[in-house]
C-alpha angles and dihedrals in degrees: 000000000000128000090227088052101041122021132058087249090061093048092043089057085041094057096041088061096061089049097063115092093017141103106260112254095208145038085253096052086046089058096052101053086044097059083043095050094046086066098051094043085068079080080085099068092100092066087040089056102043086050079052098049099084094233093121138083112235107257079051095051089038085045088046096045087050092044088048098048087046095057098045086041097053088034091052088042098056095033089059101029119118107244136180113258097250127144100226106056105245118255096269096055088057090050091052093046086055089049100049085051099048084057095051093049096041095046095042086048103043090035110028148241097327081074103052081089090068076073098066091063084056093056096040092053088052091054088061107037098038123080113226106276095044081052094046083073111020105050087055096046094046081050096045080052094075094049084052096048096038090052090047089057097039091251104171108257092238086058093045096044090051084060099034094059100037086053093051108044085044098060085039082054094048094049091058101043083051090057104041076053095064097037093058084052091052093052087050100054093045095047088048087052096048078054097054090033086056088046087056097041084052097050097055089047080059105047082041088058094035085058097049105042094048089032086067099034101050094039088061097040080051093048094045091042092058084041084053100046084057107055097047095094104060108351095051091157097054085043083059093049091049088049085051093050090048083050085050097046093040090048087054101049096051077055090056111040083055085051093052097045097051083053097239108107118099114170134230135222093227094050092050100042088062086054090048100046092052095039079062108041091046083055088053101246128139110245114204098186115184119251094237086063096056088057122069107284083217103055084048097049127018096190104068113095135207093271096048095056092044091061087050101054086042082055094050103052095048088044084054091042092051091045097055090034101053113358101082081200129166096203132028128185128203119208138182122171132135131261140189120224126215099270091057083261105145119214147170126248126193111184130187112194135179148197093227138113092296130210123330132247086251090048103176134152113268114195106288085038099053089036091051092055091049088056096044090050085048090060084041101259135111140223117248111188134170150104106333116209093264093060102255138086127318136191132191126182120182122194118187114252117219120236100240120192121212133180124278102258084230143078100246109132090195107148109250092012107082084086136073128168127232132183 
């Protein structure tokens, strides 16, 4: 935990950073740079006090004192204005920054030295509207400016050079403020779309377990309750038992839609597959289950993990809705067996396969479908669907299984050989 992640300090820096070298948004922020402004405007008492000297006739000293007022005005102008977030400044920005330039050649020339400071603001102001490869030439040419001019009017080299550097490493300063700046807002704004990026991933983790929980559930109240409509008439206590079983389902699927919204249910093959194994028997189909999915996936492969065999039970339970929803079949088998893929990589397959009417000429991924394949990519599997031997509908979902090393069961100390791995 970090103060810039998780207290209002750290927000507060953060948002002082992406102030800097930016037009203020607000009437505070515009305070703000404005008291700031005013102190570093004191940089300009060298021009004050030449219009005060004396030294000048009157039309120069009224011509200064309007120069002078121009160039804070149009300085402080540019520096407060609202502008649009652009990377390139707008048109009138860079009419402004010439401007401000013309004044600072044309009063240091007509007035003398005092004035080359006026320079330093026009550096300054480049720094912070140009991007970097405008600045990597214009900074230093605006700074080269005042040796050119100070040498034009005789200024002692000592009195030139303490403008020349400060202009230049300001406008150097600037122009990295203004790009640490951007970069904060950058960060922002990055950091505000992985979040909505994350509410939007999540939601559709939600409506993908939301489908598959209630797809199951209803599908087999909806089947019992059929089963049940049919018996009332002369079976009436097998109808009852039916109506138990659709209490039971329905009580179990409230369970597990809270479960699923508080984000804490993972299921399991074996709880599925007695789901499975009774939703297909109450539709009267013959169920051939292979032997590997009765016993604890755990104990039999080591390497799945949690979210593997998670996919695999979500898998499950769509591939046993579909089959009692759309297949009309008669048989249904359920496999699970493990396979090696071209690259050496091991994984393993669970299949469910009918005898139904099979896929159709326009084949295509409807929504559990599609939201089972993203889950299984996500544990680094894949769907495989298609026609299955007995003509109907086949599908097919691989998870990756972990290479996991246990201890030699001897005694041997051989170096190197107290490991072995096993799948």
């Amino acid at each position: 935990m970090t103060v810039d992640e998780r207290t209002d300090a750290g927000r507060d820096r953060e948002t002082f950073l992406a102030m800097m070298g930016r037009a203020p948004e607000n009437r505070l922020q515009q305070w703000s740079k404005l008291c700031w402004a005013l102190i570093y405007l004191l940089y300009l008492g060298s021009a004050v006090g030449d219009l005060a000297s004396g030294r000048h006739s009157t039309v120069a000293v009224a011509l200064g004192w309007a120069g002078l007022v121009l160039f804070v005005g149009s300085y402080l102008y540019l520096l407060l204005n609202r502008r649009p977030r652009r990377d390139m400044p707008t048109w009138w920005q860079l009419a402004i920054v010439c401007g401000l330039f013309a004044l600072a050649l044309a009063l240091s020339l007509t007035l003398g030295p005092p004035w080359l400071v006026m320079f330093t603001y026009v550096t300054v102001s480049l720094g912070v509207l140009l991007p970097i490869r405008h600045v990597l030439w214009a900074v230093p040419l605006c700074a080269l400016t005042i040796l050119a001019v100070g040498s034009l009017l005789g200024t002692r080299e000592w009195d030139v050079y303490s403008i020349f550097f400060p202009a230049l490493l300001g406008g150097a300063a600037m122009t990295g403020v203004g790009q640490m700046g951007r970069m904060v807002r950058e960060l922002r704004e990055a950091r505000e779309t992985v979040a909505r990026l994350a509410a939007a991933e999540e939601r559709l983790r939600l409506a993908r377990d939301l489908h598959d929980l209630l797809g199951h559930s209803l599908s087999l109240i909806t089947l019992k309750s059929e089963l049940a409509g049919r018996m009332l008439p002369d079976k009436p206590e097998e109808a009852a038992k039916q109506v138990a079983d659709i209490e039971q389902v329905s009580r179990q699927a409230l369970v597990d839609v809270r479960e699923a919204v508080s984000g804490y249910r993972r299921p399991t093959v074996g709880v599925e597959l007695a789901g499975a194994r009774t939703a297909l028997r109450t539709a009267g189909m013959e169920v051939d289950i292979s032997p590997s999915l009765d016993l604890p996936l755990e104990d039999q492969y080591p390497g799945l993990g949690a979210e593997e065999q998670g996919a695999l039970a979500w898998a499950l339970r769509e591939a046993v809705t579909n089959v009692i929803r759309h297949s009309g079949a008669k048989h249904c088998s359920l496999t699970l067996d493990e396979v090696w893929e071209a690259d050496e990589s091991r994984y393993l397959r669970l299949e469910v396969a009918d005898d139904g009417r099979g896929p159709g000429r326009a084949h295509h991924l409807g929504n559990g479908l599609g939201g089972l394949e993203e889950r299984l990519t996500l544990s680094g599997g894949w769907l495989r669907t298609g026609p299955s031997k007995r003509g109907g509908f086949s599908l097919g979902a691989y998870v990756p299984l972990r290479t996991v090393w246990h201890e030699r069961p001897d005694t041997d100390e051989t170096p190197g050989a107290a490991r072995y791995p096993q799948a």
